[in-house]
GUVEXSE-684180 format. One record per residue: x, y, z negated of N, C-alpha, C in turn; residue in three letters. Coordinates in steps of 0.001 Angstrom, whole numbers, plus 500000, padded with zeros to 6 digits. Last residue first. Layout:
N
XYZXYZXYZala ...
END
This chain:
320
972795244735258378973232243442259475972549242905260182unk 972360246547256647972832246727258390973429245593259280unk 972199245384254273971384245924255412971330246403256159unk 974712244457253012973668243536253727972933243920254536unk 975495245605251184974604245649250689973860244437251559unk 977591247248253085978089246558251529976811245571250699unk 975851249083254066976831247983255135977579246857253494unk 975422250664252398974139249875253405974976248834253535unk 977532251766251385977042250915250662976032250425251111unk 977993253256254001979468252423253622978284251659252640unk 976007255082254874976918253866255759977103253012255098unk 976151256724252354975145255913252674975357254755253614unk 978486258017252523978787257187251379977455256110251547unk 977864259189255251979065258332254999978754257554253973unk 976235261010253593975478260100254708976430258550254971unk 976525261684250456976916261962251726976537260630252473unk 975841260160247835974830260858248577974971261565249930unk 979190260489246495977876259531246377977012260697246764unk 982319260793248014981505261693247609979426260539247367unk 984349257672248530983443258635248752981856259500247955unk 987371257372246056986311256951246058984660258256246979unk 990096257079248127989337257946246709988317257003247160unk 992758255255248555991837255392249042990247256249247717unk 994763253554247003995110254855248227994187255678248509unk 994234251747245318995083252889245089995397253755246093unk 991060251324244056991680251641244784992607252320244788unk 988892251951242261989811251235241873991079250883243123unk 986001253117242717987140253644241729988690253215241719unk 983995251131243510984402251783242113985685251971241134unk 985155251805246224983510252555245583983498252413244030unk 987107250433246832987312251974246723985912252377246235unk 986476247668245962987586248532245334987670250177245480unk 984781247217248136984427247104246354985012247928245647unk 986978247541250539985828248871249958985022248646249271unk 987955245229250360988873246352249201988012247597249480unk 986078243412251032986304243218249950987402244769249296unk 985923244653253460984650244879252428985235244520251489unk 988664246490254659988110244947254172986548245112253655unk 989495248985256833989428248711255650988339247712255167unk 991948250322258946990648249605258956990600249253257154unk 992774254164259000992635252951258811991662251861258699unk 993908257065260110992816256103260251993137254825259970unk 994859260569259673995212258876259362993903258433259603unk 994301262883260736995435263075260469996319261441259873unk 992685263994263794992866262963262703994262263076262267unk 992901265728265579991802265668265452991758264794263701unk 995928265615266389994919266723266098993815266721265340unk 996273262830266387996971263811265363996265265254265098unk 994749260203266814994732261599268160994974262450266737unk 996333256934267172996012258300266723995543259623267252unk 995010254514267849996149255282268521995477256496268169unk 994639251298266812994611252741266801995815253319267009unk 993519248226267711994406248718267633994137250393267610unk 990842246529267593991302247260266210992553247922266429unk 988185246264269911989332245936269325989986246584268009unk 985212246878270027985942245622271007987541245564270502unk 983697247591266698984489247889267867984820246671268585unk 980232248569266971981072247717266948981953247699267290unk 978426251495264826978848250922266157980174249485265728unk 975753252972263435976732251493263195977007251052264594unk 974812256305262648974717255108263556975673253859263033unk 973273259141261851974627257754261104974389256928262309unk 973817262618262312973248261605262825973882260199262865unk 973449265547260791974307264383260950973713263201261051unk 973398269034261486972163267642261580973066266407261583unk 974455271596259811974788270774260814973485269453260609unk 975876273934259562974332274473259986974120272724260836unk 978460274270258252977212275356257799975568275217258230unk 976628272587255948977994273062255769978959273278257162unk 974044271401255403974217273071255540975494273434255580unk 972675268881257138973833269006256173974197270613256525unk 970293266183256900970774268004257157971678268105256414unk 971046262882258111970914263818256878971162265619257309unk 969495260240259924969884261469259549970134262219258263unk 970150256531260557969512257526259771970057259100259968unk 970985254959262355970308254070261494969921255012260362unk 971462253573265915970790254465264981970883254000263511unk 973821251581267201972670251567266881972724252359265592unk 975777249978269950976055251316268805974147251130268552unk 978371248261271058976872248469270343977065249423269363unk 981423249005271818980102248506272490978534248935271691unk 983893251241271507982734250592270897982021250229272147unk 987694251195271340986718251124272522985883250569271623unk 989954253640269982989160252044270128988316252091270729unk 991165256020269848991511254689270517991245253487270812unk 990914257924267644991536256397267543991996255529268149unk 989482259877268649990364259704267658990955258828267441unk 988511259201271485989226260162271541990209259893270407unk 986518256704270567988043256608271753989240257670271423unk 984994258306268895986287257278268311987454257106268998unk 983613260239270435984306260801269668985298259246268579unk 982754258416272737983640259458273054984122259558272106unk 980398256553271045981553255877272059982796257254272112unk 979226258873270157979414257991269002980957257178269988unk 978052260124272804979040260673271553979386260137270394unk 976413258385273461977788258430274271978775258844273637unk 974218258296271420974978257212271801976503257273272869unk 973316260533272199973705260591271196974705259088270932unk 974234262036275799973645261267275048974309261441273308unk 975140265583277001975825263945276417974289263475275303unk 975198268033277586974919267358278310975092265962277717unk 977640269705275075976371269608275942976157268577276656unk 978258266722272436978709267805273910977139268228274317unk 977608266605269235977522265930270307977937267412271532unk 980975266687266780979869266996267784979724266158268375unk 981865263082264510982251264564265594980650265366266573unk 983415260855262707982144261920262577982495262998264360unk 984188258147260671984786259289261979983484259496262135unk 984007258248257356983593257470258248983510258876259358unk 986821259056255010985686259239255528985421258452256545unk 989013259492252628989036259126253883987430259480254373unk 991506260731250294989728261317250741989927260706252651unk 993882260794249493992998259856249333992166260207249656unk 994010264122249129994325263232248782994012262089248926unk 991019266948250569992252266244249463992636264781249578unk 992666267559254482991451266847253326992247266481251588unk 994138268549256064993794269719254979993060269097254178unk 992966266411258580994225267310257733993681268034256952unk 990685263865257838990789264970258560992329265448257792unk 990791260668257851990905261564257177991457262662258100unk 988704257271258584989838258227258665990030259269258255unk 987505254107258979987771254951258409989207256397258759unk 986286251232259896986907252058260136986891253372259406unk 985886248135258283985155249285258904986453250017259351unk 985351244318258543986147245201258147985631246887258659unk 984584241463259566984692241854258016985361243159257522unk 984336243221262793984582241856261655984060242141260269unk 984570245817262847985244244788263662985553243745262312unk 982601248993262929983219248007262254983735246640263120unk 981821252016262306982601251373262990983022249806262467unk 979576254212261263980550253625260727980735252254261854unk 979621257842262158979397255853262886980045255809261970unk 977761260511263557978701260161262191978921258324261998unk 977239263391265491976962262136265007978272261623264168unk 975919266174265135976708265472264391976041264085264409unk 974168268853266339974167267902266157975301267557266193unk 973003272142264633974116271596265446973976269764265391unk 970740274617264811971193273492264420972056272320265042unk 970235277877264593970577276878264953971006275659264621unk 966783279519264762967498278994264079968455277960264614unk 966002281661267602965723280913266751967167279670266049unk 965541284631268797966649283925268781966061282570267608unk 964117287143271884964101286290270255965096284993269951unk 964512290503272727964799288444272749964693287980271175unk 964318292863273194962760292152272595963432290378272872unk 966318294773273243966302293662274274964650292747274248unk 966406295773270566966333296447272014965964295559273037unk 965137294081268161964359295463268595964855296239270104unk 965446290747268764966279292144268955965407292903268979unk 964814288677266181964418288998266862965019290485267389unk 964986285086264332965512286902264619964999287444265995unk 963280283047262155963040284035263450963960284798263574unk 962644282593259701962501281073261155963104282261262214unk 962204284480258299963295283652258054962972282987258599unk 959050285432258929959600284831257070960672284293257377unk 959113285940261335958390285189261150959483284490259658unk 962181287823261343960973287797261395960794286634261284unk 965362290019261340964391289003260740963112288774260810unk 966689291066264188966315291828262970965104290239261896unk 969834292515265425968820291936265276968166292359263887unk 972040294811266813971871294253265709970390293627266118unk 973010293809270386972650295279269592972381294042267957unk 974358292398272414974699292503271549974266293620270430unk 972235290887273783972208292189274444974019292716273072unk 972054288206273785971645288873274956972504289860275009unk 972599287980270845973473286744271618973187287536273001unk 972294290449268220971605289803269897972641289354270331unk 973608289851265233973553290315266357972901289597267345unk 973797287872263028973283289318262862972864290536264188unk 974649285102262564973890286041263723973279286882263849unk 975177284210260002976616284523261114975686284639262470unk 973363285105258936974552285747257865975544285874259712unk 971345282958259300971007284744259475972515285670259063unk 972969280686259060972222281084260056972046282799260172unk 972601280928256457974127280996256997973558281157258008unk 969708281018255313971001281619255405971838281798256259unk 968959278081256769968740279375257458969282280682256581unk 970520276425255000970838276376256467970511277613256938unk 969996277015252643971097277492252969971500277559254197unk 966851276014252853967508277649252561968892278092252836unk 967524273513253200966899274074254580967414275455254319unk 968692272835250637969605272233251908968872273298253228unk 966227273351249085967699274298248654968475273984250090unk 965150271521249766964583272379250313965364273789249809unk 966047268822249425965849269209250537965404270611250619unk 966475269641246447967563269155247426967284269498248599unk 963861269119245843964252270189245366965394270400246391unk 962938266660246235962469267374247458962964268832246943unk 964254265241244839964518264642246464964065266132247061unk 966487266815241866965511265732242823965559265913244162unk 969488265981241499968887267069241574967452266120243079unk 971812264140241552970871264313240575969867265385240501unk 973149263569243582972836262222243291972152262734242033unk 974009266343244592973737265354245310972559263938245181unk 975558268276243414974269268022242556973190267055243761unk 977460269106244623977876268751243932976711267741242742unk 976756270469247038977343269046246655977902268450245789unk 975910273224245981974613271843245996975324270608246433unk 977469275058243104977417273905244216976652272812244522unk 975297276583241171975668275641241418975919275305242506unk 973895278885238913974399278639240591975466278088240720unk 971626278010235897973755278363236623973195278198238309unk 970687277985233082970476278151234430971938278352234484unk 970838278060230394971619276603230885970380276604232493unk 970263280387229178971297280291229275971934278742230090unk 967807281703231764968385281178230460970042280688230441unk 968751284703233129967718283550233399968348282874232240unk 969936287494233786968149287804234018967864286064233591unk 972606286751233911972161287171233066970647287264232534unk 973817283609235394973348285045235534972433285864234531unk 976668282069235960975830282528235174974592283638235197unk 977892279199237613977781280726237938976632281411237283unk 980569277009237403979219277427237144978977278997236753unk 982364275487239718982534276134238348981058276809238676unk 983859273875241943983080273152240919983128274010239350unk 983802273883244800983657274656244218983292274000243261unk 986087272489247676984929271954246489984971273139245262unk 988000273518248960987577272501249551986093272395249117unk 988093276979247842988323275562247790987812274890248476unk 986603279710247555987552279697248907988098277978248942unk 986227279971244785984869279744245702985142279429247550unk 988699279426243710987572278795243830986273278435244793unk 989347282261244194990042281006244871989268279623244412unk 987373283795242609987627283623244240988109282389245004unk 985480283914240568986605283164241294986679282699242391unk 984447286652238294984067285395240175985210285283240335unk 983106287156235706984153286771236273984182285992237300unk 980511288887236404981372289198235392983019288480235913unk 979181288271239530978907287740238205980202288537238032unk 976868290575241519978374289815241464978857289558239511unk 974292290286244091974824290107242304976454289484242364unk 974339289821246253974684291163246133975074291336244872unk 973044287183247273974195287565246866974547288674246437unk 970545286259247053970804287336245598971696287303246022unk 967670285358249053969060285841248778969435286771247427unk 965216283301248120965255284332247967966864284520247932unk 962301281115249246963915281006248781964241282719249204unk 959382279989248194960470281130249183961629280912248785unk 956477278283248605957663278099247891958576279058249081unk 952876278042246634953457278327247710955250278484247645unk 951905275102245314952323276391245414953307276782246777unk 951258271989244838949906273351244995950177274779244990unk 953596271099246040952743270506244205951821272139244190unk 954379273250247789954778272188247606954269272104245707unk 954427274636251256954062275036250204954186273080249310unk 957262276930252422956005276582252871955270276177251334unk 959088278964252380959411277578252930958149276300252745unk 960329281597253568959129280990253327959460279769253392unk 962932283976252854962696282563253346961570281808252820unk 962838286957252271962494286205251935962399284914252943unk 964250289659252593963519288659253844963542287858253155unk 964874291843251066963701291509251087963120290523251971unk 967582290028248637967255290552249387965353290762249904unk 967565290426245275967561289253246477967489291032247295unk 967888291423242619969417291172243378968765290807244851unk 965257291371241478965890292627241657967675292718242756unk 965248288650240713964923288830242087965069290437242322unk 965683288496238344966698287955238571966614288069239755unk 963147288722237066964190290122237264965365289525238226unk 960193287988238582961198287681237884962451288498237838unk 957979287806240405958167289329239613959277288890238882unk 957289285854241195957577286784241932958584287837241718unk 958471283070239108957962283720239804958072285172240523unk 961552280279240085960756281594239499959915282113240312unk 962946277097240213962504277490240701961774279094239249unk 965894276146239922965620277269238831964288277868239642unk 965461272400240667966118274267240718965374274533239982unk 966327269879238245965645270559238825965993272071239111unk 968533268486237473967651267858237635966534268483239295unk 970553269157235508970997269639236577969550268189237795unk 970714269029232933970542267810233184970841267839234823unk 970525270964231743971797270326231768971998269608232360unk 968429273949233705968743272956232730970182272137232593unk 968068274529237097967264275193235446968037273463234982unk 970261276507239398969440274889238860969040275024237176unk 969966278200242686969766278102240775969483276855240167unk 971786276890245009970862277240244296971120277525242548unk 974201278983246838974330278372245871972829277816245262unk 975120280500248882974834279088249201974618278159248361unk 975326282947247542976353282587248349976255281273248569unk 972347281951245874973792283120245346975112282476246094unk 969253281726245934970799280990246693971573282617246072unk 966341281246243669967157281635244084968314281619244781unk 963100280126245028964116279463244483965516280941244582unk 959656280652243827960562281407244640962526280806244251unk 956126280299243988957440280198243363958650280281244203unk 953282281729242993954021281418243733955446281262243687unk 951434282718241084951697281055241229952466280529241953unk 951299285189241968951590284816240258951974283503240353unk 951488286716244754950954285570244000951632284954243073unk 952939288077246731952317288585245284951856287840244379unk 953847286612248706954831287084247575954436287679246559unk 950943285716249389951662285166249025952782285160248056unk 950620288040250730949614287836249677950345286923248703unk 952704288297252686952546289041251824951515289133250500unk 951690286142254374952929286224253426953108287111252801unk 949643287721255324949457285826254248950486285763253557unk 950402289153256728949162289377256040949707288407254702unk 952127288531258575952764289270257613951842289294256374unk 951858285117260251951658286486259784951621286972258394unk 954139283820260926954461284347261744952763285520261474unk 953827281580259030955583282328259049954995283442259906unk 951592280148259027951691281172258254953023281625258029unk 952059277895260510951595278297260963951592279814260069unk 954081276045258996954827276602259433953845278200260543unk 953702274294256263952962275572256646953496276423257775unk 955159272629255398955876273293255633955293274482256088unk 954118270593252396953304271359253939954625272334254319unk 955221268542250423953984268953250864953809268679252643unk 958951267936251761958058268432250533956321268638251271unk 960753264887252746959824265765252999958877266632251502unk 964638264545252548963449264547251986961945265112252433unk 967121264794253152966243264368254176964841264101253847unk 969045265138251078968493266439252057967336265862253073unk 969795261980251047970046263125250276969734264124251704unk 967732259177252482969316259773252474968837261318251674unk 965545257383250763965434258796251205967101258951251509unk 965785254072249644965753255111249177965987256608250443unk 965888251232250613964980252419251265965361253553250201unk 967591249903248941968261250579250038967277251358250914unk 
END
């Protein structure tokens, strides 16, 4: 149960002192040894069947004729230097839309310039098999993506911005403000009263898909207050002890999810319909049943989401 939560991995050096000159990074993108991951709409490249490892490539690779030129530096890792490179502009042969518009994208995206058992892949989908520090560092690229995608503009002045220090940076050419990457905090509790947890399901969720209650933190608010606020609000239950017990980055789109284990003082729920669409308490003995599989109401949670980390800590003994 020490194992790394998924995305929370450390690679090398993040080098963060060489984002901010052009010199180095530019020696860098020339460098034969330097390796460069591809995202295709939040997607990485993953080389092979085994869906193990990204499609990390070098500079000059054709499949980088699609990226864009801001390159995302992401520092340096097993003695190379490592970028993540935009290709959306490539549009595959047959794209599915209503697919790619789903809860869960689960179809494989071909591209011609790379072998045939490369694909752009949903990265939740490649959770529990795509190594620790490949994961984490496909998870940071998509963060600062979406980041640069939905702030194209000065928050100051509203004129267009413009990319700097390698993708850490925007910066307005009118206003001279600089804007740095955002990251949202999420705390995420598993709740429990007795021999038993809490659980609940957003609207629009598929089927049986419950989860451990999750919500922003407010401005001004402790991380511990927002674990107490966001259950009362959904449920209705009043927590006492609440205690830390790990993070995961989560790029969907830009979020930091922070696990804690709070206790509740009672078990009656009072729905907040908006926010929740069902909450129920649920046994350890019948969350055996929903982890493998065997449950009839209740799916089995996504393996490597922070939640699914809660739920088998707490199954395991080590959060006690």
């Amino acid at each position: 149960m020490q194992r790394d939560i998924v995305f929370s991995a450390e690679w090398d050096d993040r080098t963060a002192e060489v984002r901010r000159d052009p010199a180095a990074i530019a020696a860098l993108r020339s460098n034969p040894t330097t390796r460069v991951l591809p995202m295709w709409r939040g997607r990485p490249l993953i080389a092979g069947a085994a869906r193990t490892k990204a499609g990390w490539v070098a500079p000059g690779h054709k499949i980088l004729d699609d990226a864009r030129d801001d390159w995302v530096f992401l520092g340096h890792h097993e003695g190379a230097a490592r970028f993540a490179a935009d290709v959306s502009s490539w549009v595959p042969d047959s794209l599915e839309e209503a697919a790619m518009a789903a809860f869960f994208d689960p179809v494989d995206y071909y591209h011609p310039a790379v072998p045939s058992d490369y694909a752009f892949l949903e990265l939740r989908g490649l959770m529990v098999s795509l190594s620790a520090t490949d994961a984490a560092m496909a998870s940071t690229a998509r963060a600062l993506m979406n980041w640069h995608q939905s702030h194209r503009y000065c928050a100051s002045c509203g004129q267009p911005s413009v990319v700097t220090q390698s993708g850490w940076q925007r910066r307005c050419p009118a206003c001279k403000a600089s804007h740095f990457p955002r990251t949202d905090p999420v705390v995420i509790m598993l709740v429990l009263r007795g021999n038993k947890v809490l659980l609940g399901r957003s609207p629009g969720w598929p089927e049986g898909m419950y989860s451990t209650l999750a919500g922003f933190v407010e401005p001004g608010e402790a991380l511990e207050g927002a674990v107490r606020r966001e259950v009362h609000e959904e449920t209705g239950i009043t927590v006492r002890a609440v205690r830390y017990v790990g993070g995961q980055p989560w790029s969907w789109p830009n979020s930091l999810m922070l696990g804690f284990v709070a206790v509740a003082e009672d078990d009656e729920i009072t729905l907040d319909p908006v926010e929740l669409e069902d909450a129920i308490w649920v046994t350890r003995e019948d969350m055996v049943d929903v982890l493998a599989g065997l449950h009839p109401t209740v799916r089995r949670p996504r393996a490597g989401a922070i939640a699914y980390e809660l739920i088998t800590r707490w199954l395991s003994g080590a959060l006690d």
